[in-house]
C-alpha positions as CSV (number, residue, x, y, z in Angstrom):
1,X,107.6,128.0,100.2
2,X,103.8,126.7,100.6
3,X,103.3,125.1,104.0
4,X,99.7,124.4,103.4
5,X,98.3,121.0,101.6
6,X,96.1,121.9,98.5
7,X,92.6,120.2,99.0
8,X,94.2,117.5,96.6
9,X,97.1,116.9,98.8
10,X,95.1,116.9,102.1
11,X,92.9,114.7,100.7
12,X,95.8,112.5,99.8
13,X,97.5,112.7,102.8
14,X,93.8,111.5,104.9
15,X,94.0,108.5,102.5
16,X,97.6,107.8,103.9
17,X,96.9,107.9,107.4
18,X,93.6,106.1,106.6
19,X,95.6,103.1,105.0
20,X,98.5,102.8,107.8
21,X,96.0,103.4,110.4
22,X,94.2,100.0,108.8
23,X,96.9,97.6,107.2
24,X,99.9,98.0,109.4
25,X,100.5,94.6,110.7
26,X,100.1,94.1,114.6
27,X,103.6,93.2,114.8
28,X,104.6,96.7,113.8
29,X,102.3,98.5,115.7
30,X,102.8,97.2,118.7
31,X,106.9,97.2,118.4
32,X,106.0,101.0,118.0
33,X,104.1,101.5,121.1
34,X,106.3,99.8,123.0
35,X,108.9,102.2,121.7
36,X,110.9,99.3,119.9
37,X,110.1,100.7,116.7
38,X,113.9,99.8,115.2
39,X,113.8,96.3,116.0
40,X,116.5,93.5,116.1
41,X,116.9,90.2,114.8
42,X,117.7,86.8,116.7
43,X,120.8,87.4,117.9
44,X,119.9,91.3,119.1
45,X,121.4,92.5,115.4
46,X,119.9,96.1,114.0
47,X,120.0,96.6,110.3
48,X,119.8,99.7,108.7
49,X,116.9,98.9,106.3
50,X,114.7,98.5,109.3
51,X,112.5,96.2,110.4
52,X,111.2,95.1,107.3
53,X,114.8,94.2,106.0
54,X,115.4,91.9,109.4
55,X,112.1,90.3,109.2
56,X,112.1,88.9,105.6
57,X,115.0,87.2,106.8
58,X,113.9,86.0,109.7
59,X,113.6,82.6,111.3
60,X,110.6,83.1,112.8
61,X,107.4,82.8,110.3
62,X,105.5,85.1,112.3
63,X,108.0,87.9,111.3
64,X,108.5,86.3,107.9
65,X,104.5,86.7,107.6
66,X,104.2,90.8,109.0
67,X,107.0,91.2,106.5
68,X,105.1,89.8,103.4
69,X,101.9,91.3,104.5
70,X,103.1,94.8,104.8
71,X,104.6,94.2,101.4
72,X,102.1,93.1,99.7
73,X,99.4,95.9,101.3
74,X,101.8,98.7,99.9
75,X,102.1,96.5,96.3
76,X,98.7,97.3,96.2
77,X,98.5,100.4,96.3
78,X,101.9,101.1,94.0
79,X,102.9,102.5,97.1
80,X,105.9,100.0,97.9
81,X,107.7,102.7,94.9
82,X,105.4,105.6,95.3
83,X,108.3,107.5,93.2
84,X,108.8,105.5,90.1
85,X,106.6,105.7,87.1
86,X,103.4,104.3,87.1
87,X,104.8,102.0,84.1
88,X,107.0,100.4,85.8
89,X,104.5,99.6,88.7
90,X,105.0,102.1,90.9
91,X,102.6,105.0,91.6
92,X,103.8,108.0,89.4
93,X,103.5,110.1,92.9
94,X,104.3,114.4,92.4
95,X,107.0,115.2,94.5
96,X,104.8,116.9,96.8
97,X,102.8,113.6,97.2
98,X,105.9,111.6,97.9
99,X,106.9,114.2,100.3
100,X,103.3,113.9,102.4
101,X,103.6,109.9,101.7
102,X,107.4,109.9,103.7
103,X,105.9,112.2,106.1
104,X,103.0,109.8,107.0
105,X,105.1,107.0,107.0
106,X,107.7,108.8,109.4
107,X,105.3,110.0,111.9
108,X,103.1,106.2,112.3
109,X,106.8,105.2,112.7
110,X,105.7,102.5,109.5
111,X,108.8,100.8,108.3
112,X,109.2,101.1,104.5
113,X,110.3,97.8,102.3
114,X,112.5,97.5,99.6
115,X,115.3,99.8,101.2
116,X,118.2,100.8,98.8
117,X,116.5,98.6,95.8
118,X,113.6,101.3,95.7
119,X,115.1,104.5,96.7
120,X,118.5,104.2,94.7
121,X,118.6,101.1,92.1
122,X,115.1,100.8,90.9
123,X,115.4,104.6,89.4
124,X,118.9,103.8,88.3
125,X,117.9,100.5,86.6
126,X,114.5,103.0,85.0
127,X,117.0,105.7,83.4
128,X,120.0,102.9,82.4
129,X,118.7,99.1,82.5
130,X,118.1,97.4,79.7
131,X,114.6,95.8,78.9
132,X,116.1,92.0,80.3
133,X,117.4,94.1,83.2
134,X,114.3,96.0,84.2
135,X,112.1,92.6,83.5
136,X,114.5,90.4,85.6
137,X,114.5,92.9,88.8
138,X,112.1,95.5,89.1
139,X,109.4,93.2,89.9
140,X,111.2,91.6,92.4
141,X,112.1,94.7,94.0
142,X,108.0,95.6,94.0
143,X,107.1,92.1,95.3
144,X,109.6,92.5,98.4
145,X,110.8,89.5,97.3
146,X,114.9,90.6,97.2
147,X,116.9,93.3,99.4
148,X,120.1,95.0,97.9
149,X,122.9,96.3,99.6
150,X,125.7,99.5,98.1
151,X,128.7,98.7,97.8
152,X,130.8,101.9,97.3
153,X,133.3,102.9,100.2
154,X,136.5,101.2,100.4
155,X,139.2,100.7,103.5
156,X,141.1,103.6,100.6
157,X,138.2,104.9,98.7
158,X,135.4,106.7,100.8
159,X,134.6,110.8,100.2
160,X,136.8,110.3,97.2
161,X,134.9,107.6,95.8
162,X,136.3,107.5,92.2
163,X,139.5,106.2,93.9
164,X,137.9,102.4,94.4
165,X,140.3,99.7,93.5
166,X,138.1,96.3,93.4
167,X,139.1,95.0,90.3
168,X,136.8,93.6,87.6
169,X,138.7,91.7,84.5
170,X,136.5,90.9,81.6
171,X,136.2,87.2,81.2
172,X,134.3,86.1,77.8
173,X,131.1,87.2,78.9
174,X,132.1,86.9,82.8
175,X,133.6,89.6,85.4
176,X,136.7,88.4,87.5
177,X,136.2,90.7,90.8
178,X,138.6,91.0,93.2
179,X,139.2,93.7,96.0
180,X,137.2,95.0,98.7
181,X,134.1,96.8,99.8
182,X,134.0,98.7,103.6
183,X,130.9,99.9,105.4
184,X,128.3,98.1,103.3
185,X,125.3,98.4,104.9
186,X,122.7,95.8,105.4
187,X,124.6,93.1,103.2
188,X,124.7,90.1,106.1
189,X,120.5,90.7,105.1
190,X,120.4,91.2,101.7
191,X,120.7,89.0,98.7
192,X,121.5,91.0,95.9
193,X,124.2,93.6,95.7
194,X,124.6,96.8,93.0
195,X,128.4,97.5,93.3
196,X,131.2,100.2,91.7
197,X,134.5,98.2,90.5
198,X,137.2,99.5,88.1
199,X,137.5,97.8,84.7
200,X,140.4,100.0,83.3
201,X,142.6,100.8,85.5
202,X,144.8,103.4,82.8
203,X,142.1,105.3,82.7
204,X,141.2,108.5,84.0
205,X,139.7,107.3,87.9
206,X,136.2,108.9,86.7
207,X,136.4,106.8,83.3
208,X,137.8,103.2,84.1
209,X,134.5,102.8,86.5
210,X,131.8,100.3,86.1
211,X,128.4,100.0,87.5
212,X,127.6,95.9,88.5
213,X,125.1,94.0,89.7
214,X,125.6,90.6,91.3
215,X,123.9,88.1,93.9
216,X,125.5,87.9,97.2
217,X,125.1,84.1,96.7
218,X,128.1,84.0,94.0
219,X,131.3,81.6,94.5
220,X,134.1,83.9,96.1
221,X,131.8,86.8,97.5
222,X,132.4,86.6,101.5
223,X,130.3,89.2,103.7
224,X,131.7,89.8,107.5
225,X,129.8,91.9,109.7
226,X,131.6,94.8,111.5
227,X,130.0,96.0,114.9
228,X,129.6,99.8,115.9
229,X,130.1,101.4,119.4
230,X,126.3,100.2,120.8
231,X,127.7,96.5,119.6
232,X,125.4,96.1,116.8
233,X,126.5,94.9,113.2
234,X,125.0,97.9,110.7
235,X,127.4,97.5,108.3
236,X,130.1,95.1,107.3
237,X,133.3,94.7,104.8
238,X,132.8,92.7,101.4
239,X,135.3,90.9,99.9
240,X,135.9,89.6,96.2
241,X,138.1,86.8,95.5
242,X,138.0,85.5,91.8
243,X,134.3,85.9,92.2
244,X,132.9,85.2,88.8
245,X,129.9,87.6,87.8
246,X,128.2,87.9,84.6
247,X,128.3,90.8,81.7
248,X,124.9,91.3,81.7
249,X,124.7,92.5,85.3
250,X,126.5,95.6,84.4
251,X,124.2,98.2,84.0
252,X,125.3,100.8,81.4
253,X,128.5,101.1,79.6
254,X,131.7,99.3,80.1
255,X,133.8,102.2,82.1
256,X,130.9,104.9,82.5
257,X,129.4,103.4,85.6
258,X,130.9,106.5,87.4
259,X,127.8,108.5,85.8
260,X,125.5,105.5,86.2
261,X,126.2,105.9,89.9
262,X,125.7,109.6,90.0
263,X,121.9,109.2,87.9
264,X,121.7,106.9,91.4
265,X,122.4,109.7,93.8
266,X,120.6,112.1,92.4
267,X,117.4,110.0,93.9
268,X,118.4,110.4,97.8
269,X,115.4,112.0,98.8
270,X,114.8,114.8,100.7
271,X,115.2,113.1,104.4
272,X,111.8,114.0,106.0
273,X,111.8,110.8,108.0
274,X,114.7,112.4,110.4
275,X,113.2,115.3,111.4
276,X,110.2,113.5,112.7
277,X,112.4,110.7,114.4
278,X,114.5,113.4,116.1
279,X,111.0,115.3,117.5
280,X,109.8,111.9,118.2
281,X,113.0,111.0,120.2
282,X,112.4,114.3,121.8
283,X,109.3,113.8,122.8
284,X,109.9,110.7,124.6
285,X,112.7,111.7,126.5
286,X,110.8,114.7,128.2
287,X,108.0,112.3,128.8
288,X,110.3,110.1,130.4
289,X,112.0,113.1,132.4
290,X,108.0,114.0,133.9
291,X,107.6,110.3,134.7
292,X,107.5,109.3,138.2
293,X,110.8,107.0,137.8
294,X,112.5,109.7,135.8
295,X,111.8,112.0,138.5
296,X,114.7,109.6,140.5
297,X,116.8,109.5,137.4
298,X,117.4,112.8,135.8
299,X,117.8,116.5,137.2
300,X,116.2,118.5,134.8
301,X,117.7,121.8,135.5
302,X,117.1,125.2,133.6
303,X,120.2,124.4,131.5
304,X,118.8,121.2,130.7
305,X,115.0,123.1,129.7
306,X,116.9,125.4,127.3
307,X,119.0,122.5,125.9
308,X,115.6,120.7,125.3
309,X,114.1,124.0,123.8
310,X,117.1,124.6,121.7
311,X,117.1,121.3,120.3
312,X,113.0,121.0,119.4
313,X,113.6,124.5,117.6
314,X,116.3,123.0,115.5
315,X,114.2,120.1,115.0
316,X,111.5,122.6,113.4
317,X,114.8,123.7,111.4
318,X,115.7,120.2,109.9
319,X,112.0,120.0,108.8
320,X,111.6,123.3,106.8
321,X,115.3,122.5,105.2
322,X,113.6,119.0,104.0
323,X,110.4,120.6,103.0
324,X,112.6,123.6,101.2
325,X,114.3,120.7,99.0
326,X,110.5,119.7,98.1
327,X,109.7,123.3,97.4
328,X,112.7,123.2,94.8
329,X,111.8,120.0,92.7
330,X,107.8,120.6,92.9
331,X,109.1,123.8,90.6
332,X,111.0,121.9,88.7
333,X,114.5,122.9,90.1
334,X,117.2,120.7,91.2
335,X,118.2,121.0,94.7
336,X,122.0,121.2,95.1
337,X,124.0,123.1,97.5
338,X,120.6,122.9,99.9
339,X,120.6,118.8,99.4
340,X,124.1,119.3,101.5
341,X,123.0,121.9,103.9
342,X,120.3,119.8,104.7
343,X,122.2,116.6,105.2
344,X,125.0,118.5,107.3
345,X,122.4,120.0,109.6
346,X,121.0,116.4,110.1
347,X,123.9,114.6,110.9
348,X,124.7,117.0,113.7
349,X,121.8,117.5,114.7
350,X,121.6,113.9,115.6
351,X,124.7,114.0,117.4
352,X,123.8,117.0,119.5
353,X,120.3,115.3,120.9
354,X,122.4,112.2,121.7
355,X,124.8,114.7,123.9
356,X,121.4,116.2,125.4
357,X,120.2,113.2,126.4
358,X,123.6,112.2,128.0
359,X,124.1,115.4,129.9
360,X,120.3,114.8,131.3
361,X,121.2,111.6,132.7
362,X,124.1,112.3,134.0
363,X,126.3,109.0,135.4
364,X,123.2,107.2,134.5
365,X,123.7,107.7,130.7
366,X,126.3,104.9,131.2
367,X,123.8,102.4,132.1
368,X,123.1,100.1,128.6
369,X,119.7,100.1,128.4
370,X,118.3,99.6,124.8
């Protein structure tokens, strides 16, 4: 592994800093130095796309208007889809570049736009879409002007995800979906919705699958919110009932959407962003434990120093397992066992700070205080 940026890349990565330092909307910046960087919408909701998901869909213009602006200043640049091919507009970035573009973004705390439709679908639709396909959404996705949602999981179909049950029945040239969707993320905000659904169900679980793609605005589609311990509404169930959706939202072959869907997970990126969140999280709870009023509210014993050390070590950990995965696809390998590791170590990782934080404040970790 190569820490160091080549002259290219440092270069590159100056231009970065350059451009968020300059274009990122007032609203943003100063939710982020107020340290309200995930943001809610009217009713005190959190989405998991961020704040650029919940202000397109606001109904307040002035978030409506930081939304669009900080979508079109990345259009500009190709940098809304620094990953996808410079054909398709985005901006053709090396993995490398895409690595110090996440990182950038990460550590201004600069929410990204386009969500799911970027990351996942818009490769997906790249490899498997057909020209109509690619012309009727790819440019929406660049313009910000659409957010998609997953739907996957199932109340019966979750790590064994070939098991989903939502039934499509061709139609002439219509689906007839019915069943439901668990845990999808972000749909009470999104408009479109890129979804797995069995079309044979004799078939082999793998080979009775197929890819779809419908709008969330379709006769029988109902989303309902579900809310998570802190009370918010991340993610929600989806339910089908005789929802009509046209043929030529499928994207690939009839019964072979189970290997569309794995082309779509192969471009979950390396996860830089969490790193920098947890050391950032970090950070401000030891400010907040040398403050005068955390003085009065926390006992930082040595216990609680080595905790904090321990857990700003593993945060140097989480980083160096991201930047590995880079390391691996700059040389043209394909990260597999170490995509896992990585996301394991995350995930608890995240859970252990949370139970730092709690054993700091004792009894007053109870207190709900966003």
């Amino acid at each position: 592994m190569d820490w160091a940026d080549s002259p290219e890349e440092s270069a590159f990565r100056k231009r970065v800093s350059t451009f968020i330092q300059q274009k990122l909307p007032p609203r943003y910046r100063a939710m982020l130095e107020s340290g309200d960087g995930e943001g809610e919408d009217e009713e005190g909701r959190s989405a998991p796309g961020g704040l650029w998901q919940l202000d397109r869909r606001s109904s307040d213009p002035a978030r409506r208007a930081a939304a669009n602006e900080w979508a079109h200043a990345l259009g500009e640049q190709g940098w809304v889809a620094p990953h996808w091919p410079a054909e398709y507009g985005g901006a053709g970035l090396s993995t490398k570049e895409q690595f110090i573009f996440a990182q950038e973004m990460a550590h201004a705390g600069a929410p990204g736009v386009g969500g799911q439709a970027v990351s996942l679908l818009g490769p997906t639709l790249i490899v498997h879409g057909t020209p109509e396909q690619k012309r009727e959404h790819l440019p929406k996705i660049l313009a910000g002007d659409v957010s998609w949602a997953q739907g996957y999981s199932e109340p019966g179909a979750g790590s064994d995800l070939a098991s989903v049950q939502t039934r499509a029945i061709r139609d002439g040239d219509e689906y007839v979906l019915n069943g439901q969707k668990i845990w999808t993320s972000g749909a009470q905000y999104a408009d479109w919705l890129f979804a797995l659904v069995r079309t044979d169900p004799e078939a082999p679980k793998h080979r009775g699958i197929s890819f779809l793609m419908m709008s969330l605005e379709t006769p029988g589609i109902m989303v309902r919110p579900l809310k998570d311990a802190a009370w918010r509404e991340p993610f929600n169930e989806t339910f089908f009932e005789d929802a009509r959706v046209p043929v030529s939202g499928r994207l690939g072959e009839e019964n072979r959407g189970w290997y569309v869907a794995v082309t779509l997970l192969d471009y979950e990126r390396s996860g830089i962003g969490g790193p920098i969140a947890y050391r950032r999280q970090l950070g401000e709870l030891i400010d907040y434990a040398r403050s005068d009023e955390g003085a009065t509210t926390v006992q930082m014993t040595d216990a609680h120093r080595a905790a904090i050390t321990d857990r700003w070590i593993e945060t140097d950990i989480a980083f160096n397992f991201a930047f590995r995965l880079v390391s691996l696809q700059a040389r043209g390998q394909l990260p597999n066992y170490e995509a896992s590791v990585n996301k394991h170590f995350g995930s608890t990782l995240s859970q252990t700070i949370a139970r730092t934080g709690m054993q700091l404040f004792g009894l007053y970790a109870n207190l709900w205080d966003k």
